[in-house]
C-alpha positions as CSV (number, residue, x, y, z in Angstrom):
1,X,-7.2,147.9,95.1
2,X,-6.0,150.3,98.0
3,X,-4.0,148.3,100.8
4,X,-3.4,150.4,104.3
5,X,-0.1,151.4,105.7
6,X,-0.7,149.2,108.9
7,X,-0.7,146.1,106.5
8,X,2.4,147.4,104.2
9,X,4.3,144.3,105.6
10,X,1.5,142.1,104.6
11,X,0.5,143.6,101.3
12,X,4.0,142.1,99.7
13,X,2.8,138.7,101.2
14,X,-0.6,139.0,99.0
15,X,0.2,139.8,96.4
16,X,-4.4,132.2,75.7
17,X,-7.2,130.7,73.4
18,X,-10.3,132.5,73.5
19,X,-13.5,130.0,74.2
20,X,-15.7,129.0,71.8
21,X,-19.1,130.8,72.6
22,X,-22.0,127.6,73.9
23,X,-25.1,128.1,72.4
24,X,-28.3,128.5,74.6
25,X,-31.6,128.5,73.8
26,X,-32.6,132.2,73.0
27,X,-33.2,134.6,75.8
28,X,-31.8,132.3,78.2
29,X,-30.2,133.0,81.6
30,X,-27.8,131.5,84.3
31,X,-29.8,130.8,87.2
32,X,-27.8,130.9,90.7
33,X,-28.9,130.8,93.5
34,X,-27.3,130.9,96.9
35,X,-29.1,129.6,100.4
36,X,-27.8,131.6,103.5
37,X,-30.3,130.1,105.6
38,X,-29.3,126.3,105.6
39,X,-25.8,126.7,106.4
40,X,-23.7,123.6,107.1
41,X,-20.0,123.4,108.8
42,X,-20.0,126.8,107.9
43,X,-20.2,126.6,104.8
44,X,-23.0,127.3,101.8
45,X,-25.0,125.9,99.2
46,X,-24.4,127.1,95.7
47,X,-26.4,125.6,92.7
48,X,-26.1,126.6,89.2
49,X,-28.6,126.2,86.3
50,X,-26.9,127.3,83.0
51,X,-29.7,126.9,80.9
52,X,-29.5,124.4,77.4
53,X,-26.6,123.4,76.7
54,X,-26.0,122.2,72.8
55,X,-22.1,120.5,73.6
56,X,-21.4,116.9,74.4
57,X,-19.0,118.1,77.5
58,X,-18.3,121.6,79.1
59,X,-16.3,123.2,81.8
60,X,-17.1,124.4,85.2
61,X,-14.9,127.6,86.2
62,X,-14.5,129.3,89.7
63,X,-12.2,131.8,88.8
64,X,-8.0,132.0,89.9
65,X,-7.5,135.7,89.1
66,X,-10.2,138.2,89.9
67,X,-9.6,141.9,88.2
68,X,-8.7,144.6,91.0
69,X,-6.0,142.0,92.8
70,X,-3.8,141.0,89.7
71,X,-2.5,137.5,92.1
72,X,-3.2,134.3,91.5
73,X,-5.0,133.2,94.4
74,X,-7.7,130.7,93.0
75,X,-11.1,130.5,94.7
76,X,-12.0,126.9,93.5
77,X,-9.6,125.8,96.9
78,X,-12.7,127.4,99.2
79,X,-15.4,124.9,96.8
80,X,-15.8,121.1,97.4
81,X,-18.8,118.5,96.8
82,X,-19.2,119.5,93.3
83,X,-21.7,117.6,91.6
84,X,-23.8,118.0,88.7
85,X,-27.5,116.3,87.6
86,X,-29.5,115.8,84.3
87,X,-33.4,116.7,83.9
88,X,-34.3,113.4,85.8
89,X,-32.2,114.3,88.9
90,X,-29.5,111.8,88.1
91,X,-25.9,112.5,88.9
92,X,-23.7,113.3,85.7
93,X,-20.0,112.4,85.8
94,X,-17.6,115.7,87.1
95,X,-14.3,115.4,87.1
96,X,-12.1,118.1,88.6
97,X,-9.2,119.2,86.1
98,X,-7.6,121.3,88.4
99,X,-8.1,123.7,91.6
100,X,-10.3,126.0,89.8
101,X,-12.4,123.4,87.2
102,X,-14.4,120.9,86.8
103,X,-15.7,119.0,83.5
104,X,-19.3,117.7,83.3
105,X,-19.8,115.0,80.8
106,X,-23.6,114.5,79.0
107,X,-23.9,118.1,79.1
108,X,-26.1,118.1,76.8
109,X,-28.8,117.0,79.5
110,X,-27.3,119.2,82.2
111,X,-29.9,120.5,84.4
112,X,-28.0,121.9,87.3
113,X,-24.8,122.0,89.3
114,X,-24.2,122.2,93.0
115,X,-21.3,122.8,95.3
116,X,-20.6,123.7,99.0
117,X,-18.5,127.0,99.3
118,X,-16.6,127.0,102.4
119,X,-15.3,131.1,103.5
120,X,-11.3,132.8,103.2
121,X,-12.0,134.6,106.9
122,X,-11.8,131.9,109.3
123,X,-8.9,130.3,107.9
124,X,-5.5,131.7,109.8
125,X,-3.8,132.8,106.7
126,X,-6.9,133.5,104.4
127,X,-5.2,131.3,102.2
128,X,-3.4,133.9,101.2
129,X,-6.6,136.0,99.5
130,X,-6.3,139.5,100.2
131,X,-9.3,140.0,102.8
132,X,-11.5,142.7,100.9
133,X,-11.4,140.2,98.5
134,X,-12.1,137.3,100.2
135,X,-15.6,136.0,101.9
136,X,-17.1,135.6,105.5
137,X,-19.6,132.8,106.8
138,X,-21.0,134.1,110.0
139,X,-24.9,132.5,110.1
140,X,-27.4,134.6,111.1
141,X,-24.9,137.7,111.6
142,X,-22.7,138.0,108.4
143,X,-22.3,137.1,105.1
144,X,-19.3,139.0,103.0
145,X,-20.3,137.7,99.5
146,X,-17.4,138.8,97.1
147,X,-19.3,136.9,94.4
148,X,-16.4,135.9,92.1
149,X,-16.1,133.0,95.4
150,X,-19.4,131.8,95.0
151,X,-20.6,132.0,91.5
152,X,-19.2,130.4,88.6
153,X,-19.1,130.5,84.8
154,X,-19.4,127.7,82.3
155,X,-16.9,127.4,79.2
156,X,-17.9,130.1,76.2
157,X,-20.9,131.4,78.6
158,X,-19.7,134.5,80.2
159,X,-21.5,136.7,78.4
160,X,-24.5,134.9,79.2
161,X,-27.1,137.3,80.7
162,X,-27.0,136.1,85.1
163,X,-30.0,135.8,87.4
164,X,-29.0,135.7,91.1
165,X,-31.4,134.4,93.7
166,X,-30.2,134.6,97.4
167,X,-31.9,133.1,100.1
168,X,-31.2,135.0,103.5
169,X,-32.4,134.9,107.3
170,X,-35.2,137.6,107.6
171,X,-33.0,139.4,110.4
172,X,-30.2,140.5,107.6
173,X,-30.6,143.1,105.2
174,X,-28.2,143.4,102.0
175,X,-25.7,146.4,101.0
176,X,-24.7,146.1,97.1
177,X,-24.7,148.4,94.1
178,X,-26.1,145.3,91.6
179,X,-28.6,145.8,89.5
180,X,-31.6,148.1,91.8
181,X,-34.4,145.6,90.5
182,X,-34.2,143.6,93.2
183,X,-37.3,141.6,94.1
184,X,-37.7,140.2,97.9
185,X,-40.2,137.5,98.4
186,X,-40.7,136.7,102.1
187,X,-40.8,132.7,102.9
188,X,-41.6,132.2,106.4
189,X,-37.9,132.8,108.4
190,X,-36.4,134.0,105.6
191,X,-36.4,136.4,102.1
192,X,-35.4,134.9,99.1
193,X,-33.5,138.6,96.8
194,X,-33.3,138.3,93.3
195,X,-31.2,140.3,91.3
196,X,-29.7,140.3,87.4
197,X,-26.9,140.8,85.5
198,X,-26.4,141.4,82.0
199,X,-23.0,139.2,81.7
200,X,-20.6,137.5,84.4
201,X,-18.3,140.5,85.2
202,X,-21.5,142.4,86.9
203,X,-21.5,139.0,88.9
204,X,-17.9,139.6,90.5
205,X,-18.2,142.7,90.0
206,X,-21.0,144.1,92.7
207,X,-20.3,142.4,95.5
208,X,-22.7,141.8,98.2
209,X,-22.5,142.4,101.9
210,X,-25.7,140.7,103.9
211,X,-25.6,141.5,108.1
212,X,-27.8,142.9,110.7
213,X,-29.0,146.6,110.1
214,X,-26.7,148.9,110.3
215,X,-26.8,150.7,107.3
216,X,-27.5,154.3,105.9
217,X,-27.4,156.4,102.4
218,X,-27.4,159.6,101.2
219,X,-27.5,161.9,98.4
220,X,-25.1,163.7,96.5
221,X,-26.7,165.1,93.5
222,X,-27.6,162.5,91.7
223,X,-25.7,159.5,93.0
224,X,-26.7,157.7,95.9
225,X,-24.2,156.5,98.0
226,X,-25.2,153.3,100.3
227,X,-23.1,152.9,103.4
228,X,-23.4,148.9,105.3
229,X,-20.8,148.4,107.9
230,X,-20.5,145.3,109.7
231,X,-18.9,145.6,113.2
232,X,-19.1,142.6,115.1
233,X,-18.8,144.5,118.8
234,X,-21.6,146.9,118.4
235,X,-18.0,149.4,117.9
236,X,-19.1,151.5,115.4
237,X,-22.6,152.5,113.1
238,X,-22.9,153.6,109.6
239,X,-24.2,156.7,111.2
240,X,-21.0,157.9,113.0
241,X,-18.6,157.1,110.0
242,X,-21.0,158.6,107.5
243,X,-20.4,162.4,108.0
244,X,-16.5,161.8,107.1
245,X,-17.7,159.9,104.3
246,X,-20.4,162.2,102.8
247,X,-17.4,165.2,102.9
248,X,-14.9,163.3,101.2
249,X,-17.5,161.9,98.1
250,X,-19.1,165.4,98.0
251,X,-14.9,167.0,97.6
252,X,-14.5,164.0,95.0
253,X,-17.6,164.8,92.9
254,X,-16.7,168.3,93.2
255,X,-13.1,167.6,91.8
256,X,-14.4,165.6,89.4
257,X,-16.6,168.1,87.4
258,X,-18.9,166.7,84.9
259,X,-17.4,162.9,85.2
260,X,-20.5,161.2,86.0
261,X,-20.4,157.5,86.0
262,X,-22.7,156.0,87.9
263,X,-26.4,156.9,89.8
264,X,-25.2,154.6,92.8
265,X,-22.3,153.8,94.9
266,X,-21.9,151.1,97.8
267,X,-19.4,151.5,100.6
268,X,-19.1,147.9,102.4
269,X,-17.0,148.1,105.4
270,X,-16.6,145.0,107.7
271,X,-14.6,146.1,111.1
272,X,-12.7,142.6,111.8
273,X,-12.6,141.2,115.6
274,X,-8.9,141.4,116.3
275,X,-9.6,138.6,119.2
276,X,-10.3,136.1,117.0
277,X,-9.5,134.6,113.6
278,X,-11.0,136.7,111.3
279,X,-9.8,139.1,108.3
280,X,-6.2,140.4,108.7
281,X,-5.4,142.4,105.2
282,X,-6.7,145.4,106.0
283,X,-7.5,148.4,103.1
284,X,-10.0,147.9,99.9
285,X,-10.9,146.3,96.9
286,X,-12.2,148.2,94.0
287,X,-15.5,147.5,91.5
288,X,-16.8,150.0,89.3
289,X,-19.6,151.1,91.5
290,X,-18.7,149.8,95.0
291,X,-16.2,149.2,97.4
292,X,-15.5,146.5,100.5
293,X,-13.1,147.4,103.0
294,X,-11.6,145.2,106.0
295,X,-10.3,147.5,108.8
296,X,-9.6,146.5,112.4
297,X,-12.9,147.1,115.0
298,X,-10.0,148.3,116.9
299,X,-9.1,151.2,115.1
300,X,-9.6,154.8,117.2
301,X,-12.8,156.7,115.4
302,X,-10.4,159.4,114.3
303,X,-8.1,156.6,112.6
304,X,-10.9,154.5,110.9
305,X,-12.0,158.1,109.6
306,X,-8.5,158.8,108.6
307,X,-8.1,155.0,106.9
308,X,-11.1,155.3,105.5
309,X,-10.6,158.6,103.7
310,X,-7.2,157.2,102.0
311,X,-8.6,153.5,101.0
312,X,-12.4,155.0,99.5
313,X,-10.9,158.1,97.9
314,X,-8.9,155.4,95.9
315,X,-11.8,153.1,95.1
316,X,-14.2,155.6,94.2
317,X,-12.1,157.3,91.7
318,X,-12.0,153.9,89.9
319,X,-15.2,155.5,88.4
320,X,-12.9,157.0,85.6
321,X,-10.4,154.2,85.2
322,X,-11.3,150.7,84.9
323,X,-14.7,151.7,84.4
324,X,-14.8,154.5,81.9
325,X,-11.1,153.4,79.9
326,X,-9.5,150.6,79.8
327,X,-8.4,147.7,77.3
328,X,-9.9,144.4,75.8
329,X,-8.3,142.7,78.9
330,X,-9.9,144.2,81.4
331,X,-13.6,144.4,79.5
332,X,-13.2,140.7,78.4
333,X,-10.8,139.6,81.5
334,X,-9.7,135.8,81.6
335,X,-10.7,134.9,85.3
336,X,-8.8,131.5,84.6
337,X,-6.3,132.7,82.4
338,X,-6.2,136.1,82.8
339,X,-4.1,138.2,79.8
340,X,-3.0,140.9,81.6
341,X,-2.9,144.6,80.4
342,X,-0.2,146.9,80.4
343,X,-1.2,149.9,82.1
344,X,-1.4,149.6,85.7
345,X,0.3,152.7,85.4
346,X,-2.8,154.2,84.7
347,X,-5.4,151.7,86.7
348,X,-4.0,152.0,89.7
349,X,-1.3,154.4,89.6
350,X,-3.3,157.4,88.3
351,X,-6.1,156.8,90.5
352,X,-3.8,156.8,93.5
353,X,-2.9,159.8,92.0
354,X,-6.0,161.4,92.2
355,X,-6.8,159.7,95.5
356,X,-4.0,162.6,96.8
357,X,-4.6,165.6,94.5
358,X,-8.4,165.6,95.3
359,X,-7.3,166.4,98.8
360,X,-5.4,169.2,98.3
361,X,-7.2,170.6,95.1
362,X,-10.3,171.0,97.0
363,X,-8.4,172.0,100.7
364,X,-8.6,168.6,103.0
365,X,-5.0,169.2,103.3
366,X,-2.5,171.5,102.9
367,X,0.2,171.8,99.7
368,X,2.9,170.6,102.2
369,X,1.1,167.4,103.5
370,X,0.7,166.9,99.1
371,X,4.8,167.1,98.8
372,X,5.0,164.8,102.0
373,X,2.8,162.1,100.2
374,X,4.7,162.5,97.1
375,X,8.1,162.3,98.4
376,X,7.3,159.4,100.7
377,X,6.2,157.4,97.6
378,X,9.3,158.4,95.2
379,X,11.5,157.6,98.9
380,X,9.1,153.8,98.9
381,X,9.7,153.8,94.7
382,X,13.6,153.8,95.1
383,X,13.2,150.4,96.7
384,X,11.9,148.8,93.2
385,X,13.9,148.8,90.4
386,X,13.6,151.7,88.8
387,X,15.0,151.0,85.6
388,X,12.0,148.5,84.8
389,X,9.2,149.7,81.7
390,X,6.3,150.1,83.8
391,X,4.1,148.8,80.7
392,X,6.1,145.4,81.0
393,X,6.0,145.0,85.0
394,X,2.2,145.2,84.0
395,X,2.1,143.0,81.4
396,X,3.7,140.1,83.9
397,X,2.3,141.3,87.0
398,X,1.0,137.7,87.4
399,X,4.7,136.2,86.8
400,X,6.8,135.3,89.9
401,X,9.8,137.8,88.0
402,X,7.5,140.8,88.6
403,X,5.0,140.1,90.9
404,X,6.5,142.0,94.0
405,X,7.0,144.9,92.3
406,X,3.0,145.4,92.1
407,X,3.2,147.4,95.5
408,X,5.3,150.1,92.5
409,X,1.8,150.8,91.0
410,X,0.9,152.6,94.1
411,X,4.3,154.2,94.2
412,X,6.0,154.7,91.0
413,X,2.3,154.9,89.4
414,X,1.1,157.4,91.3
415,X,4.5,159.4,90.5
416,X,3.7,158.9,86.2
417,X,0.6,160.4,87.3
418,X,2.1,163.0,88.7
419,X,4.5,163.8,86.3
420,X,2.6,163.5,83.4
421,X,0.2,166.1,85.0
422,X,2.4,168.3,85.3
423,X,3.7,168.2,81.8
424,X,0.7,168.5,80.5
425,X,0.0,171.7,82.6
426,X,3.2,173.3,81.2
427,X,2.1,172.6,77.0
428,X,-1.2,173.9,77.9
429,X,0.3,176.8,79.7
430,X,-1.6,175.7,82.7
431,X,-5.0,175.3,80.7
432,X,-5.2,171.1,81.2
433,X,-3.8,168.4,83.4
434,X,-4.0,164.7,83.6
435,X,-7.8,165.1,84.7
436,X,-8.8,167.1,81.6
437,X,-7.0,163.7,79.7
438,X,-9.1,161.2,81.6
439,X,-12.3,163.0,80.7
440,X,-11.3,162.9,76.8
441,X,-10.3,159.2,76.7
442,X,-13.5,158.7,78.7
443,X,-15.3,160.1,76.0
444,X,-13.4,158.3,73.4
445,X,-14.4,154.9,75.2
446,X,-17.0,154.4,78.1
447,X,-17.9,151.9,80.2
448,X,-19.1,149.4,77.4
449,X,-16.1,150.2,74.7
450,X,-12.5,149.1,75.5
451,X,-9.2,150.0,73.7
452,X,-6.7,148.1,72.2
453,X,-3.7,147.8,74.7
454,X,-0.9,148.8,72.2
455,X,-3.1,152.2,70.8
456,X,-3.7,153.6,74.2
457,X,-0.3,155.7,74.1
458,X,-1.3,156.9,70.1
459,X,-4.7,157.7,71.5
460,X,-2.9,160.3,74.7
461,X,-0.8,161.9,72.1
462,X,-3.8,161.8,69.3
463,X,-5.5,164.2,72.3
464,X,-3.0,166.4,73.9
465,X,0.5,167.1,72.2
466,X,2.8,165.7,70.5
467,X,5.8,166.2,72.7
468,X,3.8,163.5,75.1
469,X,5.0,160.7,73.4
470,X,8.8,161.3,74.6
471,X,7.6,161.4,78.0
472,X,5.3,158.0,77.6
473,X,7.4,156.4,75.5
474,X,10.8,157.6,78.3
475,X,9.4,157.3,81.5
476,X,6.4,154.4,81.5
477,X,7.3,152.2,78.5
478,X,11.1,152.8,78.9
479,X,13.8,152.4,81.0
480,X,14.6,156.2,82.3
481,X,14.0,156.7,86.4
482,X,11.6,160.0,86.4
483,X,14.2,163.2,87.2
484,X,11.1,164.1,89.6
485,X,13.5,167.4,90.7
486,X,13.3,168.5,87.0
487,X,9.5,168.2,86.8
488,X,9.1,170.1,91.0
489,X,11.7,172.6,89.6
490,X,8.7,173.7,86.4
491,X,6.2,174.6,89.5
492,X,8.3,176.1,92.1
493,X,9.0,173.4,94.1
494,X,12.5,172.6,95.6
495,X,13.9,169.7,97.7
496,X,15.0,169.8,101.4
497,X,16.9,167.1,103.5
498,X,16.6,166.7,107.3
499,X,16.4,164.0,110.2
500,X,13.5,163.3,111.6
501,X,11.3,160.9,113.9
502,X,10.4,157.3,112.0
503,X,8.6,154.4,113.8
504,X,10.9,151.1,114.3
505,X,9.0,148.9,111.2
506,X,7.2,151.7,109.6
507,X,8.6,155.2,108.2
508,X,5.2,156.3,107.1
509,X,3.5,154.4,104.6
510,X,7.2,152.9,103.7
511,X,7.6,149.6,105.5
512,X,11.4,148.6,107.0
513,X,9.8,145.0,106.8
514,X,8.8,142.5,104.4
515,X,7.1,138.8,103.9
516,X,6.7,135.9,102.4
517,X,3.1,134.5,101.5
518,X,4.6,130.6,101.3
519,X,7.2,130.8,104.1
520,X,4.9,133.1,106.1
521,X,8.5,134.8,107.6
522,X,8.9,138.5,108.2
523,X,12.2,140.0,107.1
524,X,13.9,142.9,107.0
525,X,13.9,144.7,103.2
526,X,16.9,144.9,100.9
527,X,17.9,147.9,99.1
528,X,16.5,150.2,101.3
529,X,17.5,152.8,104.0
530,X,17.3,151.2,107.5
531,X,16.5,154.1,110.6
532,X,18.6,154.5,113.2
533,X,16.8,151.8,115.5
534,X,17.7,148.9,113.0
535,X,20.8,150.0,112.1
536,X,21.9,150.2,116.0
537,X,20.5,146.8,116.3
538,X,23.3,145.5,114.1
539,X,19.7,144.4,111.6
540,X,20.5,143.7,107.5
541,X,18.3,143.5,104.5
542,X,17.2,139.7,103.9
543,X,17.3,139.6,108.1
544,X,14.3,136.9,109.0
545,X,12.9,138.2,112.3
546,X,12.3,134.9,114.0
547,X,11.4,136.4,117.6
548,X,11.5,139.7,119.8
549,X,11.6,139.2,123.8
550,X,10.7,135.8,123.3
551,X,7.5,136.5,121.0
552,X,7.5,134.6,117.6
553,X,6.0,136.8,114.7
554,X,5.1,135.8,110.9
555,X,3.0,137.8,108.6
556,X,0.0,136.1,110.5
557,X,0.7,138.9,113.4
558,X,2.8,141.4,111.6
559,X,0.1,144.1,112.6
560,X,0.8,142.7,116.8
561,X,4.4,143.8,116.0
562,X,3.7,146.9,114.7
563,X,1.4,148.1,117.0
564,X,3.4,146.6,120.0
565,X,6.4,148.5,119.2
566,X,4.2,151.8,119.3
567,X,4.0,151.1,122.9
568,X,7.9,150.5,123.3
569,X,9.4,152.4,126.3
570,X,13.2,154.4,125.7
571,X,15.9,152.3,127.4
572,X,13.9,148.9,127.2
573,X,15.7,145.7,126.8
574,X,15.3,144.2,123.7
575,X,16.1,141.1,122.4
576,X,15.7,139.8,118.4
577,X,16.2,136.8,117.4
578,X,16.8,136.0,113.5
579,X,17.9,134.1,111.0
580,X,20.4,135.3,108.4
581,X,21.5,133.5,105.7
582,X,20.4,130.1,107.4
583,X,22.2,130.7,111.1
584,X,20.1,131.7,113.3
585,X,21.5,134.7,115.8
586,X,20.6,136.7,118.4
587,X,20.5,140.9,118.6
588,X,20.5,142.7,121.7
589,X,19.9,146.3,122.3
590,X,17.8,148.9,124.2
591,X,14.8,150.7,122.3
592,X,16.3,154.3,121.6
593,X,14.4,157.0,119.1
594,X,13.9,155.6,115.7
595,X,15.1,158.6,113.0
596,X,16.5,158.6,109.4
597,X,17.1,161.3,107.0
598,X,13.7,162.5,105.1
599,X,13.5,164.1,102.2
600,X,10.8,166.9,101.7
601,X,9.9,169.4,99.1
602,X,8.6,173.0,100.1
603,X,7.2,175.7,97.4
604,X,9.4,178.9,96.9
605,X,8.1,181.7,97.9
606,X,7.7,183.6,94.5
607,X,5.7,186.6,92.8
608,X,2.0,185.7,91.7
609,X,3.9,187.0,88.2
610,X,6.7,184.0,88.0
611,X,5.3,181.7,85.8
612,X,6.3,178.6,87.9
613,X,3.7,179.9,90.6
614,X,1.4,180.1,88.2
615,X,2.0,176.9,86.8
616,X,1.8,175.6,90.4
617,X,-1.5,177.2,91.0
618,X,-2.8,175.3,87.6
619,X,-1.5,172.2,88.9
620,X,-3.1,171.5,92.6
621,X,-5.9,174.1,92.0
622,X,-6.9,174.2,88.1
């Protein structure tokens, strides 16, 4: 999951006993089937046939935890009007258990289930569901179907092989990467779309994105990459965002060598209409072969380009990691009581990692832009503790103790990356990096063969040295902040300090501000550096920003402020009023340049013969 900078004051706002397998008759399948066409209040019909069921009583999941977002933010609250029916169409008993569950008695003579499933878009807040995970209900004109929303899973069943049928106006077409053997069947008005999946992960994991055509692929080698993008204006086609996207995917498969996961690819991108209420957590949600991604309609071609290059290049290197390594947790994941696993460092954090080395290793940007990335994420890291095992932050990322620290894995994670990268350039005299490790455990695993959460750091030092341990065992599962001038000092890279230009709420992709998912309140951050504008304003960490010039803001317009105070004139009156420590006060002051003190790094100029240019080379060009 790859949230966007203009949204870093929302993203902190977002963020067992195994089942006893059901027996089915033999080659059966769990028949869903969705109807787009009859839609009600704005909401959808979903019905559910699990097959034969051989227990007395069974359970009814929509899940709380979806992989990719690692928050609670349970789906079942966006269902209603379950109900289920035995072979003579009679209503069976259902009682809800909780949010996310429902148990149907007489199973044994369960035909079917059915339930209305209402959309996260057009409710102000989303309910809290990060956007390119949630779901829009626009008849006749969208349909965002992040599936895990919609479909369900029974008690013991989710390996159970899935059959999807979807129902859909004849004037929508579909963008997904699920299974390619989909068979259309026209009905009059509409089409009904069928399409399988071997177990319930595929389900939620391949989402599916159904609007009016506006769609194009391409080739690159052998993967086909599918681009649908839903603007709601008429704004932008898939036509004009797809050069930018065919030369990123083309540098990514190029930096990517012979990892080849997947024939197909699906970019879903819906443009939200900033006028009404619609999505408002802007950036991407990762499955192994796809992507969605909410940005504003708003957004300057040149910016979507640039937003769109940061937030895919993420999500598409999830190819190697979830999909090719990682653990029992994540192959067998818990959708309603999730086990988490304990390297994020590596799910998220490495992948960010390469999200911003691709870039330079293959000349998108220059080494200089690459040090400005990474010092902005070890200046965003310092706000976090520093001290905490980044295997145990991972472990309890769903706990309220750690669960705002999961911006870190983008930050801190990326840095491990780093780091470890270039350690394993120096013991291989330059020969292999991080990369060159991914490919190996990919080889080890695959898509269809986890590892065992506590034998992934044996397995890294089992395939490049032994001296890796000290630095896995030091830096990710321990307690020691990365020296990160001691690892820039073995490539020839040196730090610099100067003041320079920030923006009042955002100094790059390092937010000033902060909120709170319950309260909805925007405040200012603790334990960071404030800019020159904030500290002039007399502003403290934990300040609740209540109003500015009369206009209130919460998270629910966090991006208003952000992009108001853009437009901010020098010498203009301003007036703040906020809360701090439960009295409320007022700040008065006139908007001057917003600057702090920036730390940079810069390469020394040395001799092609110096080692640490060497090294260097290795690094952002082997």
């Amino acid at each position: 999951m790859k949230k966007m900078i203009y949204t870093a004051a929302l993203a902190f706002a977002l963020f067992s006993c195994k089942s006893t397998a059901v027996k089915t008759s033999e080659n059966e399948t769990i028949v869903t089937n969705i109807d787009l066409v009859d839609v009600q209040d704005d909401k959808v019909m979903v019905s559910v046939n699990p097959g034969k069921i051989d227990k007395e009583s069974i359970v009814f999941y929509i899940p709380k935890t979806v992989p990719g977002t690692y928050s609670t933010d349970n789906y079942g609250k966006f269902v209603e009007n379950v109900k289920a029916y035995n072979y003579k169409g009679e209503e069976l008993i259902v009682t809800s258990l909780d949010e996310n569950s429902w148990q149907i008695a007489d199973a044994t003579n369960l035909d079917k289930i059915t339930y209305w499933v209402n959309d996260s878009f057009d409710i102000a807040g989303e309910e809290g569901v990060f956007s390119p995970a949630g779901t829009n209900i626009a008849a006749n004109e969208n349909f965002m179907l992040n599936l895990h929303a919609f479909v369900g899973y029974f008690d013991g069943m989710t390996e159970t092989p899935y059959q999807l049928t979807v129902k859909r106006p004849n004037s929508l077409v579909s963008g997904t990467s699920l299974k390619s053997s989909i068979v259309s069947k026209p009905e009059g008005d509409a089409t009904i779309d069928e399409y399988s999946a071997a177990r319930y992960f595929e389900i939620t994991d391949n989402p599916i994105m159904y609007s009016t055509p506006n769609q194009v692929d391409f080739q690159l080698g052998d993967m086909k990459v599918i681009l649908d993008v839903y603007s709601p204006n008429g704004v932008y086609t898939a036509e004009q965002i797809k050069p930018n996207m065919s030369k990123i995917l083309e540098a990514q498969k190029s930096f990517l060598g012979d990892i080849d996961n997947t024939n197909m690819y699906a970019i879903l991108l819906y443009l939200a209409d900033m006028q009404k209420t619609d999505a408002k957590g802007f950036g991407a949600l990762e499955h192994h072969t796809s992507t969605t991604v909410v940005l504003p309609e708003t957004m300057p071609l040149q910016a979507l380009n640039e937003s769109m290059k940061d937030v895919v290049s993420h999500e598409f290197f999830h190819i190697i990691t979830p999909l090719s390594v990682h653990s029992n947790e994540v192959h067998y994941f818990d959708y309603n009581n999730p086990k988490m696993s304990k390297h994020l460092w590596m799910y998220e954090g490495v992948t960010e990692y390469f999200a911003n080395l691709f870039q330079v290793n293959q000349g998108l940007i220059e080494d200089a832009a690459f040090y400005e990335r990474m010092a902005e994420k070890i200046a965003s890291s310092k706000s976090f503790d520093d001290t905490m095992p980044f295997t145990v932050m991972s472990e309890n990322i769903l706990d309220e103790k750690y669960e705002k620290s999961y911006y870190n894995v983008y930050q801190k994670g990326a840095l491990i990356g780093m780091a470890l990268d270039i350690r394993l350039r120096e013991l291989s005299n330059g020969e292999s990096g991080i990369l060159d490790l991914m490919k190996k455990l990919s080889a080890k695993y695959g898509k269809e063969k986890p590892f065992n959460d506590d034998e992934l750091f044996d397995d890294i030092v089992e395939l490049t040295y032994p001296e890796v341990r000290t630095f896995l065992t030091t830096y990710i599962s321990g307690t020691t902040p990365i020296p990160y001038e001691d690892f820039f000092a073995k490539v020839g890279v040196e730090k610099k300090e100067q003041e320079v230009k920030s923006g009042y709420f955002l100094n790059g992709q390092v937010p000033f501000i902060d909120g709170d998912a319950e309260t909805k309140e925007l405040f200012i951050r603790k334990n960071i550096a404030l800019n020159s504008f904030l500290e002039e304003m007399k502003l403290e960490g934990g300040d609740i920003i209540k109003s500015i010039n009369g206009t209130a803001y919460t998270i629910d317009n966090a991006y208003a402020l952000i992009m108001t105070s853009q437009a901010w004139k020098d010498g203009e009156e301003l007036k703040m009023v906020i809360d701090r420590n439960g009295e409320e006060m007022t700040l008065t002051g006139t908007v001057k340049p917003a600057t702090m003190m920036k730390t940079s790094y810069e390469s020394l100029d040395l001799p092609d013969s110096d080692a640490r240019k060497q090294l260097r080379e290795a690094w952002l060009r082997g």
